[in-house]
N, C-alpha and C positions, 0 to 999 in steps of 0.2 A: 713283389713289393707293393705297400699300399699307397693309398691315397691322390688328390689329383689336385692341383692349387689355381686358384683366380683370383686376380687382380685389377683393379681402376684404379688410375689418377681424376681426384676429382673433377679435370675438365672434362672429364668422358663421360661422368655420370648422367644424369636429369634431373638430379635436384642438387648436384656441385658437390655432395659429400664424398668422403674415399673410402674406397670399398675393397676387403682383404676378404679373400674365403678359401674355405677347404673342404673337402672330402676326409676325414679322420674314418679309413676303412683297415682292414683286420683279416685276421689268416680265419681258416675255416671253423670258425666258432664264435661264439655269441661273446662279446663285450660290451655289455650293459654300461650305460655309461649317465653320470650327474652333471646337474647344471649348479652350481655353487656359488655364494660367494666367500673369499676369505678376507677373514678381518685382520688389522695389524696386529692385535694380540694374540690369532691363533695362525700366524706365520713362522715355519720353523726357526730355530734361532742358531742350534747347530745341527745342518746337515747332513746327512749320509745317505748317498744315492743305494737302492738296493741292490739295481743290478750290478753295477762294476764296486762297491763298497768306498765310493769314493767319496772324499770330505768337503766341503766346499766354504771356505770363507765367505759367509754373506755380507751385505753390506748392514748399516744401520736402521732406524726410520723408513721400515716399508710403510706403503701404501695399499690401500683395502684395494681388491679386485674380483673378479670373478673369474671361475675355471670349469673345465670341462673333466672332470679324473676320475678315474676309475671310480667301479662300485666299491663301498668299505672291503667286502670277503678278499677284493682282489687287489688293493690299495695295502693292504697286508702283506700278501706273498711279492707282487711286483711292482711297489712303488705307485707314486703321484699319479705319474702322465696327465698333468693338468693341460694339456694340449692347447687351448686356445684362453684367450680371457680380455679385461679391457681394467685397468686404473681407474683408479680415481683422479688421475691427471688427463684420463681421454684419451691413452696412450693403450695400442693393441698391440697384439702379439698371439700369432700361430705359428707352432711349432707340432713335428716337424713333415715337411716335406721328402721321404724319403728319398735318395737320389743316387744316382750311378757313378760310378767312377772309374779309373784305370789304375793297370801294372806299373805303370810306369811311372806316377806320382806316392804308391802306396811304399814301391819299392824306395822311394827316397823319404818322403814322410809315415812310417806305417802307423794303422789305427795304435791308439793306447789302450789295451783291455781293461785298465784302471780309471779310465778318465769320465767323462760327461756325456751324456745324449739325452732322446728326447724324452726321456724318462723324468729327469732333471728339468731340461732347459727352461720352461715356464714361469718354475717355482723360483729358481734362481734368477731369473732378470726381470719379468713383467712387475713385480712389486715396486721395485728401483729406480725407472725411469720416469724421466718427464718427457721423454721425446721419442719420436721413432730415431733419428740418429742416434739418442743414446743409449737406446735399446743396443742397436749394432757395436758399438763401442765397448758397453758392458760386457756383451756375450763373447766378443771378440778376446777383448781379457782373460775371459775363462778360457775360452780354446788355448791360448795359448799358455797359458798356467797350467790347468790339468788335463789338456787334450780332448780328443772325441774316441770313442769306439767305432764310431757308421760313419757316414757321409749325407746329410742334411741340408734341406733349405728350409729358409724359418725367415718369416715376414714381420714387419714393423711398420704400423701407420700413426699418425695421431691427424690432426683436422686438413694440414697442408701435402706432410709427406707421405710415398709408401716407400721403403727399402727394403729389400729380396738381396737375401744373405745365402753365400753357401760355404757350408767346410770343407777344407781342402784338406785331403787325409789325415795326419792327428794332429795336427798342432796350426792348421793354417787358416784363412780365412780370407773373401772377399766380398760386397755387397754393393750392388747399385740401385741407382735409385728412379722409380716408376714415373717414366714423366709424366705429366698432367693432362696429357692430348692421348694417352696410350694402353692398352689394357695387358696384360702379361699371360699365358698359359702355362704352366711348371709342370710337368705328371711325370714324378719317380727320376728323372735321368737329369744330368745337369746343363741348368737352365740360360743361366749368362753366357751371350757371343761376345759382341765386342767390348771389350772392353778397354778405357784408359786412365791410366793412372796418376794422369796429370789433373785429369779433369773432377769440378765439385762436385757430380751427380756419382761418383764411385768413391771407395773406401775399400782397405784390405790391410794384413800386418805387414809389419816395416819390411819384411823382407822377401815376399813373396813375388816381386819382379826381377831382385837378384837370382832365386832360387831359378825360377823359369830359364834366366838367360843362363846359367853356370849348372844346369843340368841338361840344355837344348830340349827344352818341353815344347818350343814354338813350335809345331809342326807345320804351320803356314810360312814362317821365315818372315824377317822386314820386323818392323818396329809395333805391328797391329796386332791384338791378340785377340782373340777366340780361346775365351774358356771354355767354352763344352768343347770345342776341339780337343786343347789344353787337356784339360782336366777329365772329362767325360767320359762317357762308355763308346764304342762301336763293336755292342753285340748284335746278334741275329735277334734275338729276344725285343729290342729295341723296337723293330720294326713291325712289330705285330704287340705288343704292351705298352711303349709310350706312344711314340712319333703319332699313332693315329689318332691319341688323344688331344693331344694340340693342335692338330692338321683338323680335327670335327668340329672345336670351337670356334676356331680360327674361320670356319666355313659357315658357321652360325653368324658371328660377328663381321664377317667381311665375305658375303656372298659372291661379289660380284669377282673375288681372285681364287683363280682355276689353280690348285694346287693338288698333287697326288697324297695320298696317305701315307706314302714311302717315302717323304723327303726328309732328311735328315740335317739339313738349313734351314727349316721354317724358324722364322724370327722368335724374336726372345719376348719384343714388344711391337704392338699393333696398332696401329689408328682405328679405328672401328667407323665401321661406315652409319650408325648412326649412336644416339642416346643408351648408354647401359642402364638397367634397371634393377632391384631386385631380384624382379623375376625373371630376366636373361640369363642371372648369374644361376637361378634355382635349376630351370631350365637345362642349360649350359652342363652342371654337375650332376642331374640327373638324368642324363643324355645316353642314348645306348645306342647311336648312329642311324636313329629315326630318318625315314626318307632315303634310305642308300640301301644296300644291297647287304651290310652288314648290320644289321639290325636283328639283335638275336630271335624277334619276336616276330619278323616278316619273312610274307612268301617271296619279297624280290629277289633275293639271290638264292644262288645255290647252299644247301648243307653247310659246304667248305667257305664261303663267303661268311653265313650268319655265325659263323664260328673263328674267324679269323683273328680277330681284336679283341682283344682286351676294355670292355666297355667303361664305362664314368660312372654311369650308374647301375651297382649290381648288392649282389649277394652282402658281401664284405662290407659295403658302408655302416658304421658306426651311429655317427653323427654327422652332418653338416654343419657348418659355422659359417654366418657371412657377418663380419663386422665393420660396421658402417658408424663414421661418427661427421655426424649431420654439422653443414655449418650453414645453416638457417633460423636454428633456434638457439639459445643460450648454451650455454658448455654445460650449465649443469643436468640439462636435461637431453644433449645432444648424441650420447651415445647409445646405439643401438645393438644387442646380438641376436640377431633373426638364427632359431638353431632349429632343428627337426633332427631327431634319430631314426635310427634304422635304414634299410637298405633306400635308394633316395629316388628310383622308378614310383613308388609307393607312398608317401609323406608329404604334409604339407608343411611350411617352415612360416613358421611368427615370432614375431618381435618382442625380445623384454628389453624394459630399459636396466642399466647396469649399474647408475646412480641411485643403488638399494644397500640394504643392508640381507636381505634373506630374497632366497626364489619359491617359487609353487614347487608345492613339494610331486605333483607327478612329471616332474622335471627334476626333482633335487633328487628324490628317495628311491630311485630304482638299486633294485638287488638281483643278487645271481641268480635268485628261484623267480620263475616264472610270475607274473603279476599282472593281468591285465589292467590294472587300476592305473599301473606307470606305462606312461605315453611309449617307450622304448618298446615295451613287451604286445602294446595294444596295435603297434606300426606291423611287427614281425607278425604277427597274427595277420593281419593284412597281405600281407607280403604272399603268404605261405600261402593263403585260397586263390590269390590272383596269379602267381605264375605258371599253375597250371591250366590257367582260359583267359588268359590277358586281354583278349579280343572281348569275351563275354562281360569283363568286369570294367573294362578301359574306362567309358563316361561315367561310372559312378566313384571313381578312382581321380580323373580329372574333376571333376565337378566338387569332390572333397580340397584337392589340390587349392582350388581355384578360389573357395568359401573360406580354407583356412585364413590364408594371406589378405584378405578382402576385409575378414572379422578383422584381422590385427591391425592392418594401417589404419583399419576406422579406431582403432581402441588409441593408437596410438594419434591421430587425429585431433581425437577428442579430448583428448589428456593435454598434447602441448596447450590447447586452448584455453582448459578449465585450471592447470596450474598457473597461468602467466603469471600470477601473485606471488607465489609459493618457492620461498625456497628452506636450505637448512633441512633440518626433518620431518620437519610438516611435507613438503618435499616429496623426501625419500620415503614416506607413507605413503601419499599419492602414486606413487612411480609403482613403489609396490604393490598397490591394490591393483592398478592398471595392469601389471603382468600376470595377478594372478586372474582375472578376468580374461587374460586371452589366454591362458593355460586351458582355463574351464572351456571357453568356445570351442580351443582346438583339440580337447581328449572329446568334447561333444560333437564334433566333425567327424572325427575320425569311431567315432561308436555310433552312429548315424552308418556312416558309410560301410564299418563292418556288418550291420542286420542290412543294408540293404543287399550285398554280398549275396549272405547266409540266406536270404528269402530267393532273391533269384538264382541261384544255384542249387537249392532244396527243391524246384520244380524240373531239375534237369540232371539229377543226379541215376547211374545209370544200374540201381537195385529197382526196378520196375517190374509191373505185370499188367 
């Protein structure tokens, strides 16, 4: 299963905004993938999901946003998968987290083959809301009107809240909500421990505490629950594909607690021992257990070691999304989607603002044939010379990393400064020019850093005499 989810409440962060991101990673093939935005008049008006052929009552008066979805060829055969995106109310949404579950909830509520996922979920809520609660509230209605196929987590922020949602086999739902002191780690299995349902930081449907107590799901016993208990996996798989995802970040963020890879109680949410950034978060998701013994690309451990785990950052990455809506500068210019495609050891990730009407198109226009002119195809290109001499290529690989992110906050720097005046679409011109300015810097970073590659590896290539 793919993907890997992080989280801040804004008291955690360094500059106070709340920060929502994902890994959107993929079975063993390439899915190119757009950065978009959709306007209200080109938002579906009726419905039908392609996978499951399901119909979906929309609401009225959406709102313009931006998406992450398929290329057009494959937007055809399977649907949206708008996966990530931010309103025009400042309001975000990443969808989905895919996640584990049990026999023993499936057998009482089973999937609906006909119903919604994450094919869907996007298109259908992030238009709609003003708020990250009513993100959860919206979505929650559909779950329990047309059901789910899978079992999902799917995040909701706007400038105060995050809420971390999960589906409970086809018809159910619960969500809480990210304190402001605490940052979340989610990879694939499910994520919420305790939970209470008295209390205003949680949300779930009407009858999902009945259900618990009149089918004996408590497996702890007493009045306290533990959904990934509850609800969760304990497979063997577990233990070498999630648990050590959460247990590496967790290690990053909170050095100084000695915790093993194998615990299957690491918390749900974390105080972090200092400031999140950015590039923690980039870091963090492009992580492949650097400094330990299971790092696919070190002599520290054994064979069986470097191959143990299930890494954050590999092959399968898609895109990255971190969306960040700033409360330092006005709302109209406050929201940010920092995104990088392709596998995430590899990529540098910069900033557009989302208060646009269109994106750079080597971000918008990638397609299934091969193109290095699209940032997605010019990443994998990268990808593909450096995994096999990671060591040879590392500081030209960082140093690209490092120049992307650097070009962008300055661009983005520069810009709150020179709009204070500006709003309306005067505005949303500025905003626009500004993104496509850090598009050009980072396809020129990154074709920069491919010749530097191709030149130091052309003297070391082993057809010689």
């Amino acid at each position: 299963m793919p993907c890997t989810t992080l989280l801040a409440g804004k008291g955690v962060t360094a500059d106070g905004s709340t920060m929502i991101a994902r890994n959107e990673d993929y079975g063993h093939s390439f899915n190119p993938k757009r950065f978009v935005v959709v306007k209200p008049e080109d938002q579906p008006t009726d419905y039908q999901s392609v996978t499951s052929k399901c119909k979906v009552d929309l609401p009225k008066n959406p709102l313009r946003y931006t998406a992450l979805p398929e290329n057009k060829a494959a937007e055809k055969r399977m649907g949206i998968w708008a996966e990530a995106g931010i309103n025009a109310a400042n309001v975000t949404m990443s969808a989905t987290e895919t996640s584990t579950t049990n026999p023993r909830i499936l057998g009482i509520d089973p999937y609906n083959k006909a119903g919604i996922g994450e094919e869907d979920f996007v298109t259908i809520t992030l238009p709609y809301i003003h708020s990250a609660k009513e993100g959860v509230q919206l979505l929650g209605s559909y779950l329990e009107k047309y059901g789910t196929y899978e079992s999902n987590g799917v995040i909701f922020s706007d400038k105060d809240d995050i809420w971390y949602m999960e589906t409970i086999g086809g018809h159910h739902w619960a969500a809480k909500r990210v304190p402001d002191d605490s940052y979340v780690v989610a990879p694939n299995w499910f994520a919420i421990t305790d939970f209470d349902f008295t209390a205003d930081d949680t949300m779930a449907d009407d009858d999902l505490e009945e259900m618990i107590k009149e089918f004996h799901l408590n497996v702890d016993g007493g009045n306290k629950y533990n959904f990934r208990h509850i609800f969760g996996s304990h497979n063997d798989s577990d233990y070498s594909y999630n648990i050590p995802r959460q247990w590496y970040i967790q290690k990053l963020f909170n050095p100084r607690d000695v915790e093993q890879p194998d615990n299957p109680d690491l918390p749900w949410a974390k105080k972090p021992e200092h400031k999140l950034t950015v590039e923690d978060f980039k870091y963090a998701l492009s992580s492949r257990y650097q400094h330990t013994p299971y790092d696919p690309y070190s002599e520290m451990g054994t064979d069986g070691q470097r191959h143990a785990f299930r890494p954050i950052g590999f092959q399968r990455n898609q895109e990255i999304h971190i969306l960040q809506i700033r409360n330092d500068v006005s709302a109209d210019r406050a929201a940010i989607c920092w995104l990088a495609y392709g596998p995430n050891a590899f990529n540098g990730i910069a900033p557009f603002y989302t208060n646009v009407l269109d994106t750079p198109s080597t971000y918008r226009d990638t397609t299934e044939d091969y193109d290095i002119t699209k940032m997605y195809w010019l990443i994998h290109t990268i990808t593909t010379i450096a995994d096999d001499h990671p060591k040879r290529y590392n500081n030209i690989i960082e140093d690209m990393k490092q120049n992307v992110i650097a070009a962008g906050r300055h661009v983005v720097l520069s810009t709150d400064e020179k709009t204070a005046g500006l709003t309306g679409e005067g505005l949303q011109k500025a905003l626009e020019a500004a993104n496509e300015l850090t598009a050009q810097q980072a396809y020129r970073l990154g074709m920069k850093c491919l010749g530097e590659m191709v030149k130091t590896g052309s003297l070391q290539i082993r057809l010689n005499y």
